[in-house]
C-alpha positions as CSV (number, residue, x, y, z in Angstrom):
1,X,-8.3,50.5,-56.6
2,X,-8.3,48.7,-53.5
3,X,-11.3,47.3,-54.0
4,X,-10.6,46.2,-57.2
5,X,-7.5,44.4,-56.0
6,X,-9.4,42.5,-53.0
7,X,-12.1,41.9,-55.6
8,X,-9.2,39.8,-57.6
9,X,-7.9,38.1,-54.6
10,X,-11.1,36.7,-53.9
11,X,-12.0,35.6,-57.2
12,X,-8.4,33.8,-57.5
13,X,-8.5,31.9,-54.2
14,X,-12.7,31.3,-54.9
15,X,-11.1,29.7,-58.6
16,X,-8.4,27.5,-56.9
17,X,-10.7,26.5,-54.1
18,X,-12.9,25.6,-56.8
19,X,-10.9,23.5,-58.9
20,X,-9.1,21.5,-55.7
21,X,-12.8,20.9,-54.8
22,X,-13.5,19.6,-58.3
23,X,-10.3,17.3,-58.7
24,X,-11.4,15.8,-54.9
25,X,-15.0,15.2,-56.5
26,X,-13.5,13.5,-59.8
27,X,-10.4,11.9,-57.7
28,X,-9.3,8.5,-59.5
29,X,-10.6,6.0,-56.6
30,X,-10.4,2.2,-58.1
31,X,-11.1,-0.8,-55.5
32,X,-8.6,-2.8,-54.0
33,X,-8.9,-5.7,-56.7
34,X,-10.8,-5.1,-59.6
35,X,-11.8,-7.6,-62.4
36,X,-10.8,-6.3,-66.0
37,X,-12.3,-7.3,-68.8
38,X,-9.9,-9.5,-71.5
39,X,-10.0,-7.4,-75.2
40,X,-10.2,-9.3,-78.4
41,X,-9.1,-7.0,-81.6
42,X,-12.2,-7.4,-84.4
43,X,-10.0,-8.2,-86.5
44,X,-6.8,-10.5,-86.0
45,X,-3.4,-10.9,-87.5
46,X,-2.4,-13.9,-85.6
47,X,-4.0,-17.2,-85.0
48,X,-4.9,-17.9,-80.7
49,X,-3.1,-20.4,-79.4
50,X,-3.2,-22.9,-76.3
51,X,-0.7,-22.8,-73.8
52,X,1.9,-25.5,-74.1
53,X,4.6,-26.4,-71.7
54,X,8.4,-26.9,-73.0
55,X,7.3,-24.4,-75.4
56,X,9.8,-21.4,-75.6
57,X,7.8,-18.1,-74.9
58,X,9.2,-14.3,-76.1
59,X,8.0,-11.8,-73.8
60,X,9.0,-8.0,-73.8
61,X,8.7,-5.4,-71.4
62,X,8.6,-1.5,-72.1
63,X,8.0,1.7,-70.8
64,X,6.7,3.5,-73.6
65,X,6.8,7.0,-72.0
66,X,3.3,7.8,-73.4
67,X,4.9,8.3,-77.0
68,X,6.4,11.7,-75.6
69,X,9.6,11.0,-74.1
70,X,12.1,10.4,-76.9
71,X,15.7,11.5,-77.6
72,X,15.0,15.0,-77.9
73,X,12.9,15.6,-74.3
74,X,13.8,16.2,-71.1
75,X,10.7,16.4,-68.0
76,X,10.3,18.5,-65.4
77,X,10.0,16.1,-62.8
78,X,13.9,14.9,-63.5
79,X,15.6,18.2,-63.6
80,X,14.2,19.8,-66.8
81,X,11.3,22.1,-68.0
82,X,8.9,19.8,-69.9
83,X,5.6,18.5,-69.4
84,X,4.5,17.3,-72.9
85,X,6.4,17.4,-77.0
86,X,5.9,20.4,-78.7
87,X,3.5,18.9,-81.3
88,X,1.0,16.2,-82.1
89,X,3.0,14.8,-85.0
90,X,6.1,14.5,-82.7
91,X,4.3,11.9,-80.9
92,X,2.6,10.3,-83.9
93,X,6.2,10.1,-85.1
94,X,7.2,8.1,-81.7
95,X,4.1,6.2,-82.1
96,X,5.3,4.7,-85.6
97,X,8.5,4.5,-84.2
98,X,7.1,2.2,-81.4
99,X,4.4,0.4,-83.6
100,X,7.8,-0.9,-85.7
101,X,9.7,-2.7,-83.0
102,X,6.5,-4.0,-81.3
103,X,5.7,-5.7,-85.1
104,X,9.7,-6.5,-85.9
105,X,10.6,-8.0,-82.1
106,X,7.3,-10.5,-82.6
107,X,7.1,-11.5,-79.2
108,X,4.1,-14.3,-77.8
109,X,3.6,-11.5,-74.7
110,X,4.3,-8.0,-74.4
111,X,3.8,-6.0,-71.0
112,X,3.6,-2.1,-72.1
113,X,3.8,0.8,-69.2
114,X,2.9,4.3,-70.1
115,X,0.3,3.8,-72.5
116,X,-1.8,7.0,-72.7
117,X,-5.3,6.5,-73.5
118,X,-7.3,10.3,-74.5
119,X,-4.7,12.6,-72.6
120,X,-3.6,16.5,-73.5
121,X,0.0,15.8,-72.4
122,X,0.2,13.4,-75.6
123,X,-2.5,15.1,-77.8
124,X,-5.7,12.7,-77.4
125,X,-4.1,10.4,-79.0
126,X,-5.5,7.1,-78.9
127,X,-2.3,5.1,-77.8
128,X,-3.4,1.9,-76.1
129,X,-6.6,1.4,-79.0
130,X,-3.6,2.2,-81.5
131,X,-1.5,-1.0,-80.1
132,X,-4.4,-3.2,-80.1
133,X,-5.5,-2.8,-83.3
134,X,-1.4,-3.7,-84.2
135,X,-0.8,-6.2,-82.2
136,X,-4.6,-7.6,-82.6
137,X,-4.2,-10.3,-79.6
138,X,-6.2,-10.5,-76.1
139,X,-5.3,-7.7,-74.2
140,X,-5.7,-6.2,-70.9
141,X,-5.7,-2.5,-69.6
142,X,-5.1,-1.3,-66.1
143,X,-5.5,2.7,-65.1
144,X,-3.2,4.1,-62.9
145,X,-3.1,7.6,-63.8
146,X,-6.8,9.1,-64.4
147,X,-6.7,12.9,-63.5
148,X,-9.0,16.0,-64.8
149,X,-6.5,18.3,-65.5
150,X,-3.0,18.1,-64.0
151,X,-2.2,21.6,-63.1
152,X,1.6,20.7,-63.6
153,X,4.4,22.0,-64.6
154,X,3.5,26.0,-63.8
155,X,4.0,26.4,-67.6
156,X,0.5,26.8,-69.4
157,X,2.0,25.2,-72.4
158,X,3.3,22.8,-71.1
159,X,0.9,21.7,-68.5
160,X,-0.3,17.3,-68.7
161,X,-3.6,18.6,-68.5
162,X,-6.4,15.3,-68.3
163,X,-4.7,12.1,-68.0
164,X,-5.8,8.7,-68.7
165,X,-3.5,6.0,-68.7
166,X,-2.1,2.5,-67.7
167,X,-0.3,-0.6,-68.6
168,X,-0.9,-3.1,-70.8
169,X,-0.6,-6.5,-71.5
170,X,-1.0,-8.5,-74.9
171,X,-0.7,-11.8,-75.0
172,X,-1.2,-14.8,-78.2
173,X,-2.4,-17.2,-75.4
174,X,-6.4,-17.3,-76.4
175,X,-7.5,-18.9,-72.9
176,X,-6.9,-15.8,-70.2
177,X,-8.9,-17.1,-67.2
178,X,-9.3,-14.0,-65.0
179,X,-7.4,-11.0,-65.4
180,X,-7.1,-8.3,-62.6
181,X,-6.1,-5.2,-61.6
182,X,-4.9,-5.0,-57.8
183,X,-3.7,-1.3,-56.2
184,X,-0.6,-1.1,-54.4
185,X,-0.7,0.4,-50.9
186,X,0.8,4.1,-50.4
187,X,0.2,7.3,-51.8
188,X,1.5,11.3,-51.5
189,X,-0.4,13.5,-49.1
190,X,-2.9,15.5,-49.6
191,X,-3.6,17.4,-52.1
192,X,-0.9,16.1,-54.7
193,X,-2.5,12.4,-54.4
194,X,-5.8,14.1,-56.5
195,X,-3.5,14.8,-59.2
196,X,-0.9,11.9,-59.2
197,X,-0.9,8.3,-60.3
198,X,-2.8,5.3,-58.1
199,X,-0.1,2.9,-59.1
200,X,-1.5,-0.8,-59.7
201,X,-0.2,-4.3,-61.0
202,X,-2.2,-6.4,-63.4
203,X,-2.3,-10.0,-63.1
204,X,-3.4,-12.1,-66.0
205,X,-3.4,-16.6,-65.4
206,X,-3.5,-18.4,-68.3
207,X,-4.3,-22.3,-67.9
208,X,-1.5,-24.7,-69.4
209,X,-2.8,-27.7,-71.2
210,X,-2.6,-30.8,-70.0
211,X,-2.5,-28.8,-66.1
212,X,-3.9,-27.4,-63.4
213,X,-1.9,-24.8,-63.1
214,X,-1.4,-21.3,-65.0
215,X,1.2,-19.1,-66.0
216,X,0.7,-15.7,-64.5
217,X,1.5,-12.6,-66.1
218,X,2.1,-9.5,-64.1
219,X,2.4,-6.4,-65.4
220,X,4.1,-3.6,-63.0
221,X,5.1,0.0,-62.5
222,X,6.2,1.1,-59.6
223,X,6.8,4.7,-58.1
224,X,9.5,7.3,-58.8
225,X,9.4,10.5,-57.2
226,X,8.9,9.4,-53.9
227,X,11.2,9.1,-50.7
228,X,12.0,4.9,-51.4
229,X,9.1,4.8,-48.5
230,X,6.1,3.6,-51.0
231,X,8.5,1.7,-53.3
232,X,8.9,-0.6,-50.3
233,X,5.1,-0.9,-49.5
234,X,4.8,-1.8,-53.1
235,X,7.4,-4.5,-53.4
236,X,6.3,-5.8,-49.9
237,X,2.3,-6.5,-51.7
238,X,4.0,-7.4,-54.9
239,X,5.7,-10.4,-53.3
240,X,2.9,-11.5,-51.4
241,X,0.8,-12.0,-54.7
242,X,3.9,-13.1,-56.2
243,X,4.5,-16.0,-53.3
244,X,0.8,-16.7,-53.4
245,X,0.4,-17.9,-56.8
246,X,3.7,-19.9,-56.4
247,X,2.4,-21.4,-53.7
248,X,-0.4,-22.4,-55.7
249,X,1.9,-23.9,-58.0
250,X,1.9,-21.8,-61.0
251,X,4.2,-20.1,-63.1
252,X,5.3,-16.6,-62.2
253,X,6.3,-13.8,-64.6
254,X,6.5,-10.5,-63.3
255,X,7.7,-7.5,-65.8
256,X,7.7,-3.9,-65.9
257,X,9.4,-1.0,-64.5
258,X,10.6,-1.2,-61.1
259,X,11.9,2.1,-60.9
260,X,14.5,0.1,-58.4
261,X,17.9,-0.5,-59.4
262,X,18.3,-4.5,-60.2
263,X,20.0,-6.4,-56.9
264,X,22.3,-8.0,-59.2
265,X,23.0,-4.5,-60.6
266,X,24.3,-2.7,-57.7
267,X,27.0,-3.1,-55.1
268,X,26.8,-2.5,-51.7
269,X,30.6,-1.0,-50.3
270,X,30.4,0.8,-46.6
271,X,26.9,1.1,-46.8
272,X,26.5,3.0,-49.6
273,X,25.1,2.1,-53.3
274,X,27.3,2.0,-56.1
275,X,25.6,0.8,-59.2
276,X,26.4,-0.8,-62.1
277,X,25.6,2.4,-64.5
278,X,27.1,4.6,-62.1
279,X,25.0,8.0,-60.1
280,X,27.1,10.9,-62.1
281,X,26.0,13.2,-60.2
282,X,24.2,13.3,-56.2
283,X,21.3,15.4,-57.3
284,X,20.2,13.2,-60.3
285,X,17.3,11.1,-59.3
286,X,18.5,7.8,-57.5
287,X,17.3,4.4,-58.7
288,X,17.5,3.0,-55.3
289,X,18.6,-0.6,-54.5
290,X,15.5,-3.7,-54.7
291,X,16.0,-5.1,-51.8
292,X,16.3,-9.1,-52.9
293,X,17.1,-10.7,-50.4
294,X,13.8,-12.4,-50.0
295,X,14.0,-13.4,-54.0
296,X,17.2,-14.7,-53.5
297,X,16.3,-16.8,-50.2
298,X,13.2,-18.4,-52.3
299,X,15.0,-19.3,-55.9
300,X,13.2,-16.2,-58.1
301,X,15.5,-15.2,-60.9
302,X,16.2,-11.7,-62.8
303,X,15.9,-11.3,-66.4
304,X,18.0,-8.8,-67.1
305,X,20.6,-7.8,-69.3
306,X,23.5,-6.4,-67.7
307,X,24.9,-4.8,-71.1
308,X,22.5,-2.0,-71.8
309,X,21.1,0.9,-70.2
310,X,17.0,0.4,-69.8
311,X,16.7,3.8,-69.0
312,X,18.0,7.2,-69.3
313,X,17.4,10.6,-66.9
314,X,15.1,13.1,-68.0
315,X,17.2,16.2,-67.2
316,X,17.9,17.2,-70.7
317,X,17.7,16.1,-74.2
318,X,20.3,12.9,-75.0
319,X,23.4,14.2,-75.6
320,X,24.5,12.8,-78.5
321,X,28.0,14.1,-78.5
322,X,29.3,13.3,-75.4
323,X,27.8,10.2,-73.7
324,X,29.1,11.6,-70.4
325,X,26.7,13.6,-70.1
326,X,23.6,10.9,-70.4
327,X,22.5,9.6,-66.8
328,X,21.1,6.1,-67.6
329,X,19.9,3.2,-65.3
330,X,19.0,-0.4,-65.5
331,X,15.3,-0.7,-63.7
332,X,13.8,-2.6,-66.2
333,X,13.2,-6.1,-66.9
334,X,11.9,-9.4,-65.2
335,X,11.5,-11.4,-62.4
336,X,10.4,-14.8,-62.5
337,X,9.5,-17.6,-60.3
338,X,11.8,-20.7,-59.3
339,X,10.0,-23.4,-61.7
340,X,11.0,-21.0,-65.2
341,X,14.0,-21.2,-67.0
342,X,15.2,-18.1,-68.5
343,X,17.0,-19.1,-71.8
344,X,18.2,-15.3,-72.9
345,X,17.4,-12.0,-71.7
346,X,18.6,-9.0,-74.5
347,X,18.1,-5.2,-73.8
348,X,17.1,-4.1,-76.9
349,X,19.7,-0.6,-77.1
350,X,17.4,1.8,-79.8
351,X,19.0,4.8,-78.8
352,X,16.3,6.1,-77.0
353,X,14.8,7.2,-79.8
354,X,11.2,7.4,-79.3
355,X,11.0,6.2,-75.6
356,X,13.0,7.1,-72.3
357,X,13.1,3.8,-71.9
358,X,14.7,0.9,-73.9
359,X,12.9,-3.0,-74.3
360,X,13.5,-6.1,-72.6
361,X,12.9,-9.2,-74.1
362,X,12.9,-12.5,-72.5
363,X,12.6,-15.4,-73.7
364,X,11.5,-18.3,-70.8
365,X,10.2,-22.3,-71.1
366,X,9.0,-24.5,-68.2
């Protein structure tokens, strides 16, 4: 019997030696910049266009939560128990769901976060190729999460399993020059940095008629479950690209998730935070102050819409009953550089219906 048990014991520990040693060899490593190629849908439902000056432009920004984190979730990593919906046509129904306002808001530029590609946790399917083929524009893709099998939560059915997926960024504009992806500095320890996301912004420059200048389009999403610590790292190299290419005189537009709580939507009294949707409770995960004081020294601007939550906590299902009980944030939305003028900024409020998120859409001239 005791051999039987030390047999066991061996082969368990061999079997999780194993599979750490596998996720090192298969670890998600991308460069420090990396080219991406631009997309063209083989089919299109919308005719290219130049870049124009004094030309109003729509943009919207929106965490998509891979199709999987609508009204009726809640996710382990925010105080609940789930890793992925409870059936494939749950997340096709998000996936119509999201299809619909991407078609009815018609924007020129949309930046998407959370756009699975393949993965278990949202049942292979084919998100990203699903919103090309809709929106049927040049598009770019940039992988931040790329994992074998994510051995998390401790639930076997309701473990991510492999990941693939990124942010995206459509765009009407036919002319992209370059389009990149560049990796943000910081990352967890090892070992949970094999099975965690390389978090990355992508920067698209599209030339302006009549100029020599482009407007740049960056695509961002930032960390969550970390201390603050790589949150700062990663808005410290986000500005330095972002002063760069104003310095270059171009036109900035950066949109995404921040996972920071908005400057202009927190106040600062003894030291301590108090935000505009309020921390119910001091164990809820904190959307932590953007420090902007160095956007407010240099003339960037916020697109943001004050009104409307962007985003709610993931402890439990919405309560639809009593709203007290919903956690929500505002950590979504734009910045852009001092030459842009924002005309309106809208937080689109659908309920959270099939996203933890809600969209922002902008809508900018220069």
């Amino acid at each position: 019997m005791l051999k039987l048990l030390l047999l066991l014991v061996v082969v368990v520990v061999a079997a999780a030696v194993a599979f750490v040693v596998t996720l090192q060899v298969t670890e998600f490593n991308p460069p420090a910049v990396e080219g991406l190629v631009v997309s063209h849908a083989p089919t299109t439902n919308i005719d290219p266009v130049e870049l124009e000056s004094g030309v109003s432009i729509k943009i919207m920004t929106w965490n998509l939560g891979y199709a999987s984190l609508s009204e009726t979730e809640d996710f382990v990593m925010d105080g609940g128990v789930k890793g992925r919906m409870d059936s494939l046509e749950e997340v096709e129904a998000n996936i119509a769901g999201i299809t619909d306002t991407l078609i009815d808001t018609a924007a020129d530029i949309y930046f998407l976060q959370e756009v699975d590609e393949g993965s278990d946790r949202s049942y292979q399917t084919m998100q990203y190729t699903t919103y090309a083929d809709l929106l049927s524009r040049p598009t770019v893709f940039g992988i931040n999460y790329r994992c074998l099998f994510v051995p998390f939560p401790f639930d076997l059915k309701q473990m991510m399993g492999k990941v693939e997926s990124g942010i995206a960024t459509f765009s009407k504009f036919s002319d992209i020059e370059t389009a990149q992806r560049i990796q943000l500095p910081g990352a967890f320890s090892w070992p949970l940095r094999l099975a965690n996301l390389k978090r990355c912004i992508t920067v698209v420059r599209t030339p302006i008629v009549g100029s020599d200048h482009f407007l740049v389009l960056i695509n961002v999403h930032l960390s969550a479950y970390d201390d603050g610590t790589m949150r700062v790292q990663e808005m410290a190299a986000l500005r330095d690209v972002m002063a760069d290419e104003y310095d270059a005189g171009n036109f900035v537009v950066v949109g995404g998730d921040f996972n920071q709580s908005f400057p202009d939507a927190v106040t600062e009294v003894d030291g301590e935070s108090s935000y505009h949707f309020p921390l119910k409770d001091p164990s809820y995960w904190e959307a932590f102050a953007m420090d902007g004081a160095w956007f407010s020294e240099n003339g960037w601007q916020y697109g943001i819409d004050m009104t409307t939550p962007t985003c709610r906590l993931l402890n439990r299902p919405l309560d639809l009953v009593d709203d007290a009980n919903n956690q929500y944030y505002l950590i979504d939305g734009f910045i852009v550089s001092p030459n842009i003028t924002i005309e309106s900024v809208e937080t689109l409020d659908l309920g959270f219906h099939h996203s933890d998120h809600n969209p922002v859409v902008m809508t900018i001239h220069f």
